[in-house]
N, C-alpha and C positions, 0 to 999 in steps of 0.2 A: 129554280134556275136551270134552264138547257142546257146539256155539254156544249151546244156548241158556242152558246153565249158564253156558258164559263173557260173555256179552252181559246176566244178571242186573242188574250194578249200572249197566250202563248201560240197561236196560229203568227201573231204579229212578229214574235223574236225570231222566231223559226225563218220566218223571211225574211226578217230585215240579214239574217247572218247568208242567205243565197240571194241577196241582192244587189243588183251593181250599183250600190252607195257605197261597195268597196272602192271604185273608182273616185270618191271624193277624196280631194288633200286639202290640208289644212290650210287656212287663208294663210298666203304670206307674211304678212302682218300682224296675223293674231298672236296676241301672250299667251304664252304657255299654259296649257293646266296641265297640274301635278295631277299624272295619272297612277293613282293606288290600288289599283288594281290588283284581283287576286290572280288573273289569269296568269298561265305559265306558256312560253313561248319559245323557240329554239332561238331566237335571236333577242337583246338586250334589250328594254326597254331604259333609251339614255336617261329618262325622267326618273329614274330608280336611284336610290342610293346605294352605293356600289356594293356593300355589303348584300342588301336585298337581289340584286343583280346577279350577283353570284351566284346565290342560294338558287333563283331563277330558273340560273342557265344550266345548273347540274338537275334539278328539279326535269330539265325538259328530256334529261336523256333515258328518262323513262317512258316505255310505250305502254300509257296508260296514264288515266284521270288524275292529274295532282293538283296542288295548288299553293300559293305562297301567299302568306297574307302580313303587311309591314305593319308596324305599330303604328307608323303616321295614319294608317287607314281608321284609325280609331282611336289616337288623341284627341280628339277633341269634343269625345262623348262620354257618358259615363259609363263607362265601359268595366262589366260587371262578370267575369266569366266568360264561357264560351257562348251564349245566348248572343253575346254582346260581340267579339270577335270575329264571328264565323258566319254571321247572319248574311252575308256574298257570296258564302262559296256554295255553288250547286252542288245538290244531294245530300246535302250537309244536314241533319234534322238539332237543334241545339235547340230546346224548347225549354223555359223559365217554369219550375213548379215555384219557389221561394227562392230569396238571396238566392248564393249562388247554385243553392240546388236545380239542377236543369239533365232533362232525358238528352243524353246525345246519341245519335244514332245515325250510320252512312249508310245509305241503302241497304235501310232495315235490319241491319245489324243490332242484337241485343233489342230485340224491336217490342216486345213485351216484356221487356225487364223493370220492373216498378220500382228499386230501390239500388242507388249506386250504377255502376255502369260494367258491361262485359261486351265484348264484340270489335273494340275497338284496341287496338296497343296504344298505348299513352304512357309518351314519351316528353323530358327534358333536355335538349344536349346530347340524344340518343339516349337516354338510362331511360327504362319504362318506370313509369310512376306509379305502381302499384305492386297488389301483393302477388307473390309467387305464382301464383294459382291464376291470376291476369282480372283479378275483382279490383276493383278501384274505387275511389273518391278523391276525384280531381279538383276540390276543393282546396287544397292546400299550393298551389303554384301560384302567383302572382304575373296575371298576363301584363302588367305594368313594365315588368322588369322584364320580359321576350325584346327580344331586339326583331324577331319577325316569325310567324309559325306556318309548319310544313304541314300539310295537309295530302296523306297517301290513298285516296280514296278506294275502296272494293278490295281487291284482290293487288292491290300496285304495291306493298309494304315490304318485297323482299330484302331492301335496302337497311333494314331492320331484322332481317330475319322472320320475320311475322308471318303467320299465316291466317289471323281473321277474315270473316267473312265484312268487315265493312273496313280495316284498311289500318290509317296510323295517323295520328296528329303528335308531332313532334315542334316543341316550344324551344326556339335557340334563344339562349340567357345573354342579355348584353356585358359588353366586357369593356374595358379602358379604348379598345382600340376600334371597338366596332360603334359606341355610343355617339349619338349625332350632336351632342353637346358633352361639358365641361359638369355643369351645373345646371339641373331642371327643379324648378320647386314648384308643385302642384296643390290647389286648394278648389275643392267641389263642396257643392253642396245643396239640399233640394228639396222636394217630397219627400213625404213620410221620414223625415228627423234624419233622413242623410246627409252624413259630413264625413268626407274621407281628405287627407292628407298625405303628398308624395314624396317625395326628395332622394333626388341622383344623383351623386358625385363619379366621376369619371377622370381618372388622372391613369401619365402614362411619363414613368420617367427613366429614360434610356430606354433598356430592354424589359424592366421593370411594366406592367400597369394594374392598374385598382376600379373597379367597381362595386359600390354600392348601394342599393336600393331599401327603402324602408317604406312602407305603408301600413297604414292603420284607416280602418272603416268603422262605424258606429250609425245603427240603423234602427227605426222603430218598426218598420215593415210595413206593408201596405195593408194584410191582415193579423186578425189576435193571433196570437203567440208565431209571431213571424220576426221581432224583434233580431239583432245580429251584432255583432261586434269581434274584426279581427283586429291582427297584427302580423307582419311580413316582413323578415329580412331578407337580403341577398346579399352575400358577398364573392365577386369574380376573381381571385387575383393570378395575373401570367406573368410569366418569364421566356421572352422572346430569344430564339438559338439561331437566328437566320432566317430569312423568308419559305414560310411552310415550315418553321420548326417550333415550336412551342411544348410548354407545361403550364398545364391549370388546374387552380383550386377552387374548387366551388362551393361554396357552404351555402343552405337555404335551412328556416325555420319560419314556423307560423304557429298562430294560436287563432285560433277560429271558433268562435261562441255563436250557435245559431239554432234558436228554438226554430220548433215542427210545426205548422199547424195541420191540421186534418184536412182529408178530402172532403165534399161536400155531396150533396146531391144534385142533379142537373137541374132543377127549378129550384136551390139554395146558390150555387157557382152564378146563375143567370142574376136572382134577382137578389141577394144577400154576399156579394162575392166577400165582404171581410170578415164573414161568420168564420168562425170554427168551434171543433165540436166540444161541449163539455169537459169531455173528458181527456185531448189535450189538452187542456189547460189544469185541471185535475192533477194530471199525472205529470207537469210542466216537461210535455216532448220536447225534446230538446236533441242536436248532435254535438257535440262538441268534439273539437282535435285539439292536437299539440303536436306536431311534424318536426321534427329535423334527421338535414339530409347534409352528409359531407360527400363531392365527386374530384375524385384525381383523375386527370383526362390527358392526352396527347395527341397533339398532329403534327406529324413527323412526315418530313422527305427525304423519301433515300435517294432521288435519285429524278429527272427530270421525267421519270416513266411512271414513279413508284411512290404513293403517298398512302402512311398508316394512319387508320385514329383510332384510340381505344381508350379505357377508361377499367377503372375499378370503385363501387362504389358501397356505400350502406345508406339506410334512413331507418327510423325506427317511427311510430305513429301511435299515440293515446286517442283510445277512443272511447267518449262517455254519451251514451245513447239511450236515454230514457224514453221507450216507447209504451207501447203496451207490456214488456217486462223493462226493464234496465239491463241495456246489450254494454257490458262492459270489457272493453279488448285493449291488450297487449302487444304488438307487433313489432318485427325486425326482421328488413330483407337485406340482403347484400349480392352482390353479384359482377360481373367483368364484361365488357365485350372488349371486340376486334376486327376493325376492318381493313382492308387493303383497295386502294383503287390502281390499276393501273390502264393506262394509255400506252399503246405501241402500234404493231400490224402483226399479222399473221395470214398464212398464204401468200403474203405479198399484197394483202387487204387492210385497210385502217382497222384499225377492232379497238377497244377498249373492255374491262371487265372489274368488277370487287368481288370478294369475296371475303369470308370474315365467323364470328360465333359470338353469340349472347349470352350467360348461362343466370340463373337468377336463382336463388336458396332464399327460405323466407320459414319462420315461425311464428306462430299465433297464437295464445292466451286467450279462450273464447270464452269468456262470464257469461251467468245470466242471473237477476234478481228478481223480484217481486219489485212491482214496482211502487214505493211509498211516499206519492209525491212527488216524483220524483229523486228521490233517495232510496237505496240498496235496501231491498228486506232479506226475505230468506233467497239465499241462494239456490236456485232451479237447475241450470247449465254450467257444467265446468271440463269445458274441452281442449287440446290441443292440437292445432293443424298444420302439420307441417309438408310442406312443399317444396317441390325445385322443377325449374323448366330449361332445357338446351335448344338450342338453335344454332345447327350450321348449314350456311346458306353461300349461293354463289349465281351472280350472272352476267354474262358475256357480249357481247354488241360485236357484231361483222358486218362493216358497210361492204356486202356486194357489189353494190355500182355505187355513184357519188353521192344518190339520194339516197337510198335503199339498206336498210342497215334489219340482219334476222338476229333477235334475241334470245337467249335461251338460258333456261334458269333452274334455281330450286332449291329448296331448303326441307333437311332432316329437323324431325323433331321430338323430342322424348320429355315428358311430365308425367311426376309422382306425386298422389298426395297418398299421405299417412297421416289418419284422425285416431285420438285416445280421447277417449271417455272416460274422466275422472270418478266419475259418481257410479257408470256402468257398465262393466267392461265388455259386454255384450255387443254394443255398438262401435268396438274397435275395430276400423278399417283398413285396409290398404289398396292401390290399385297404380297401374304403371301403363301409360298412353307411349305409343311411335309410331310414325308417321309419315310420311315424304310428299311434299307439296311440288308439282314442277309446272313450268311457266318456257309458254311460247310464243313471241311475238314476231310482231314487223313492224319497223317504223319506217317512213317514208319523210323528208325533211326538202324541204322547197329553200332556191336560194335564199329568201325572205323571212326564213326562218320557220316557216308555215309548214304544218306537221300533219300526219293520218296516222294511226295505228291502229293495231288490234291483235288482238290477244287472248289465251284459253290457259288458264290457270286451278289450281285446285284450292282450296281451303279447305283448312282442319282446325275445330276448336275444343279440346278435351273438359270438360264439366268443370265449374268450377266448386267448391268447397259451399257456394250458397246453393247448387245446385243436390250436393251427394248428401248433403246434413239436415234434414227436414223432419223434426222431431213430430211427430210422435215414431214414426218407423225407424225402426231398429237396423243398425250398419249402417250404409251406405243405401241411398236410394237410387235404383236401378235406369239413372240416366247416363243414355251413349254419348260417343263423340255425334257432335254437328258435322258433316262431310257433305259439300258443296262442289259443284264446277262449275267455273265461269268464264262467259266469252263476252267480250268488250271489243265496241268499235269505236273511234271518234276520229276526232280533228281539234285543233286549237291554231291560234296565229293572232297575226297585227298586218292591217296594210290601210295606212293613212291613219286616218281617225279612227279606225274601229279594233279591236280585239273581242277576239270569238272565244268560246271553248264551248265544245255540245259533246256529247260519251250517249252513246246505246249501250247496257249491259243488259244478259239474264246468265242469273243464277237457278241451278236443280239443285234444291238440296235436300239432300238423307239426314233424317234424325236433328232436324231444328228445334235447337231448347228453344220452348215457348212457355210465359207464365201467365199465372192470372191469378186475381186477389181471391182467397178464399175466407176473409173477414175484413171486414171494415180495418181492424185494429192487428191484421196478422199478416207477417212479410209474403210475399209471390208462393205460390207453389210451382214447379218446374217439371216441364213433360217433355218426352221429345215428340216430335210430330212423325207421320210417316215420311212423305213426301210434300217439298211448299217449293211456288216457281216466285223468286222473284225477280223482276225485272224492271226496268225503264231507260227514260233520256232526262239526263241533267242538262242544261246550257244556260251559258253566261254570254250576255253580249255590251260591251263597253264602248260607246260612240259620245265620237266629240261631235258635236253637232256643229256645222258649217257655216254657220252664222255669231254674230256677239248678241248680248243683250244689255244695254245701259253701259256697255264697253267691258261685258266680262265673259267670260267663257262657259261654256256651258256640258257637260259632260252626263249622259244619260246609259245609267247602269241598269242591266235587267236581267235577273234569274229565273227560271223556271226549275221545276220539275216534275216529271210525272213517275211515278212511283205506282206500281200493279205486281203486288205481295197477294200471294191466294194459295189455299192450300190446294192439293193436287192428285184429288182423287181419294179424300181422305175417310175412312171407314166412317166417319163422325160427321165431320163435316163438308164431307163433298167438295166441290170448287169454289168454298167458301173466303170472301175476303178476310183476311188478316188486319187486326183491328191497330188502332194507333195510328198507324202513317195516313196522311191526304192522298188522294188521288192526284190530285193535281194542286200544284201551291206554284206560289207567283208572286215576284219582288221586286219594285222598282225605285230607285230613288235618279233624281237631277240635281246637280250637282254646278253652283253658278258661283264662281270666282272670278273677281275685279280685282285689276292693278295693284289696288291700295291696298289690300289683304283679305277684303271684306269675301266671304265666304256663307251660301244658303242652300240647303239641302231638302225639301222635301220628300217625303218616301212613304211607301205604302208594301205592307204585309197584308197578302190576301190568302187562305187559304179557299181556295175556291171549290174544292168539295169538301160535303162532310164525310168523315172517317166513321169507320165503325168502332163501336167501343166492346163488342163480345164476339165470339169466335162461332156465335149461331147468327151475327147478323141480324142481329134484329132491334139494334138502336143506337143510333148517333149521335155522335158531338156537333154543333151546328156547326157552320162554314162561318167566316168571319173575314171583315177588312177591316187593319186598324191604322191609321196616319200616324206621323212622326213628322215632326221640321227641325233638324240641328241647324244651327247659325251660326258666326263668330265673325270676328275680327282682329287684325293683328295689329294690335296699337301704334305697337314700335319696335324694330326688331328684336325678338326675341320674346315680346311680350304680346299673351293671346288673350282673349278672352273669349268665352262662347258658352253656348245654348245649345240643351239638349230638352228636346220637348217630347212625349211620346202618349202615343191611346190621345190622339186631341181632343175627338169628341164624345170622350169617355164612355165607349164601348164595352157593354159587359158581356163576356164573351168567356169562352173556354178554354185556355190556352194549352192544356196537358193535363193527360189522367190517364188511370192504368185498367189494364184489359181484364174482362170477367171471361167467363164460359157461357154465359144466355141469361142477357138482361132480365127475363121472364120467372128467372128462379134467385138468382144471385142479387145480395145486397150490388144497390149501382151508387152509395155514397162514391164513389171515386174520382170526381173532379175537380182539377186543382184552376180556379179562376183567373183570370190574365187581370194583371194591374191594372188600376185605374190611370185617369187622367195625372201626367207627373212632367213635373221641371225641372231640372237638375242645370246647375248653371258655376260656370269652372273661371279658370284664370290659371295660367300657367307661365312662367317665366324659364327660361332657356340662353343660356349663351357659354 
């Protein structure tokens, strides 16, 4: 395939967003379609529920790539994880290995990370969901219970505190007053032996309100030992002091049971995708959790200028992980933030500013066994890692003129870890990161709410505990901080039937943790690289088309991105690409809603080049296009029913695997295969 064949439909989005089909308005006459869209815009889209609205329009007073994605955008699928959630938002990499294990990554962030996730802060209600150290397994949140999630792409997460290199997804938990019903009860169920079950309750009385979520999944998996089985609570409950005054309690807990299966080889993923290897199944790989998390939280107004939120929280996380040993962990983090926003003028200027601190303390219990079957043999590893991370952050908006508004930012940051070695004292560590990340922008805002920014920002990412602990080497393994600069340009807006968002960024970054498998059956090893440039353009373009069809509306969404990750002169590998991410990936779905409720979506996932899968370039994962058609209808108010169909034409294909050093020398079992042909078909009730 020719770039310029494969680069077509994004030649196409590219123009249709400088086309004058902005000058289309929407027939007089035509019905509404609900636009759920992820884009962010300085001005309200009316068709948002006002809740999402909100979150929008504070969303937009960042100069830089965000995004807001509602739950309505994905009721009506089987909607499994971030795979399933985030598959709209540009730049966004959320790729399915099993259940809900999936690579997430925002402009190549944690971009060869093979196991769990780092790169990103991942956040509930603002609390980050992980450990100390910023490793995570986002497995344990239930996207069912989000009432809508924030998406801070690159270098845009000061509002957090954060200074990663790919940004922030933050999941707001629905509560009595934000819930778009009373009472929702949900029943799915499909391919490969899946059946999940939902049910919301939502009450609010006086100043009192109650939310509660419960789910449970049970799954046989598309491959052997892919099998899964959770359980999820959520309970919200507030006490309202006044408009902008509240207290909340938030308690979440899960239990999540999900065998491994192994990677494969590139002609076993192709032509065997539901193999796996002997010996997980042998050693019955397996993750399992058990989560609970209590959050006290407040938004409080002092004052028609002056609005706080902040929060103190704990979770603690069991983790039983039979791989090639039995990874057996302990954990418990706790920690506070605090924000401030305020609105006023200064110089005689509109301005606005927040500013606020994060601080997180977290301990870890790290096992290890021989693995006997899956059950504990002799004990190999018995470590303790403990950590803490601060962030104090601040930024400010000055509209110079009436469009024109300079921002200016930045956040301090200090992390320690401290590792003991039970069995050798040898390998007792300690090490203490600080920091200062600063941030400066322009944004430029058109009456129509139509936006430009741009912006040069720093990021710093201190090693994490999977990074300093890589047994057989003694201590601490001598990986630095990641240290990044980045500049971002874009636009986002709405005018008639269209909404736009497109972002140019490149990143220089110093000392990029990079991994790659050094056994089949052994976690990532982590380097830092010299020098890696990365860069690209994300765009989203959302057009109501101008016409009905059989008297329904018609709504065509379209993603791109082009993503050019390479290292940068580097003593090894020269201006060699950076393996894992596509060059060029591309996402469309149409979207046809009739009066009556009935609703059809077909869509297509193309990755349209292939990526390299080792860091000498010398062998790929193939390109691929795979169909999907969701459908439904809404019987009677309140009551839906729908179809989620995906891989139509059951495409075997390669959907995620992790990066080697040169195919040539290095085992390449590392493919993890994309699901087959599957149906999943729902019914949900609402009122």
């Amino acid at each position: 395939m020719s770039l310029n064949t494969a680069a077509a439909p994004c030649a196409l989005l590219l123009a249709a967003v400088a086309s004058p089909a902005f000058a289309y308005a929407a027939p007089a006459e035509a019905d509404p379609v609900v636009l759920d869209s992820v884009i962010v815009t300085g001005r309200r889209n009316p068709e948002d529920p006002a809740v999402v609205a909100d979150a929008r329009a504070l969303l937009s007073r960042t100069p830089g790539a965000v995004a807001v994605v509602s739950s309505e955008s994905y009721e009506n699928r089987f909607a499994q994880g971030f795979s399933d959630t985030l598959r709209n938002v540009p730049g966004v990499l959320a790729q399915k290995r099993f259940g809900e294990e999936s690579r997430l990554s925002i402009r190549g962030s944690g971009i060869a990370q093979s196991f769990h996730q780092r790169g990103v802060l991942f956040a509930q209600d603002g609390v980050p969901f992980a450990d100390a150290d910023g490793f995570s397994d986002f497995q344990g949140i239930d996207a069912l219970s989000a009432r809508y999630i924030e998406v801070y792409k690159g270098a845009n997460t000061l509002r957090f505190g954060g200074a990663q290199l790919g940004g922030a997804i933050n999941l707001a938990t629905t509560n009595g007053r934000t819930a778009a019903f009373e009472n929702l009860y949900q029943l799915e169920g499909g391919s490969f032996g899946a059946i999940r079950g939902h049910v919301e309750l939502a009450r609010q009385y006086g100043d009192w309100d109650a939310f509660v979520a419960v789910t449970g999944l049970k799954s046989d998996g598309y491959r052997q030992q892919s099998d899964q089985s959770q359980g999820r609570l959520t309970l919200n409950l507030g006490r309202s002091f006044g408009e902008d005054r509240e207290v909340r309690l938030i308690v979440q807990a899960a239990d999540i049971q999900q065998s491994v299966p192994s990677a494969l080889s590139l002609k076993d993923a192709l032509e065997n995708p539901r193999l796996t290897s002997a010996s997980s199944i042998t050693n019955d790989n397996a993750r399992d959790q058990t989560l609970k998390r209590i959050t006290l939280q407040t938004r409080w107004r002092f004052n028609e200028s002056t609005l706080f939120e902040g929060a103190i929280w704990g979770w603690e996380k069991s983790l039983y992980h039979p791989i090639f040993q039995v990874v057996d962990q302990e954990s418990q983090t706790r920690g506070a933030f605090g924000r401030i926003d305020w609105n006023g003028s200064a110089w005689g200027l509109k301005a606005d500013a927040f500013y606020g601190f994060s601080y997180r303390d977290g301990d870890l219990d790290a096992l290890r066994y021989v693995n006997v079957r899956g059950y504990r043999g002799d004990l190999t590893a018995n470590g303790r890692q403990q950590a803490t991370a601060l962030d104090v952050f601040t930024e400010g908006r000055l509209w110079v003129q009436d469009h024109l508004a300079v921002v200016a930012g930045g956040s301090y940051g200090r992390a320690t870890r401290d590792y003991q070695d039970r069995l050798n004292g040898a390998n007792d560590a300690d090490r203490t990161y600080d920091w200062f990340s600063p941030r400066l922008s322009l944004l430029w805002q058109a009456d129509d709410g139509a936006q430009v920014y741009a912006n040069v920002t720093r990021s710093v990412e201190p090693p994490t505990y999977g990074a300093l602990v890589q047994a057989p080497l003694t201590g601490f393994t001598p990986v630095k901080v990641q240290d990044a600069w980045t500049g971002e340009i874009g636009a986002r807006g709405r005018r008639g039937p269209l909404a736009w968002d497109i972002a140019a960024y490149r990143s220089a970054i110093k000392g990029e943790m990079l991994n790659f498998i050094t056994g089949p059956d052994i976690p990532a090893a982590t380097f830092n690289a010299d020098q890696t440039i990365h860069q690209g353009i994300e765009a989203g373009l959302d057009w109501r088309l101008p016409f009905e069809l059989a008297d329904g509306g018609l709504l065509l969404r379209q993603t791109y991105a082009w993503s050019d990750f390479r290292f940068d002169g580097d003593a090894r590998w020269g201006d060699n690409r950076l393996p894992v991410v596509p060059e060029h990936a591309y996402r469309a779905e149409l979207t046809w809603r009739h009066p009556s409720g009935a609703f059809l979506t077909p869509s297509v996932e193309w990755r349209i080049s292939a990526p390299y899968v080792d860091y000498a370039n010398t062998l790929k994962s193939p390109d691929y296009a795979v169909f999907g058609l969701n459908a439904g209808w809404e019987v009677a108010r309140g009551l839906t029913v729908f179809a989620d169909a995906r891989n139509l034409t059951d495409k075997h294909y390669v959907g995620e695997f992790s990066a080697i050093t040169d195919a040539r020398l290095a085992s390449t079992a590392v493919f993890y295969p994309g699901e087959g042909r599957a149906l999943f078909v729902g019914l949900r009730m609402a009122y």
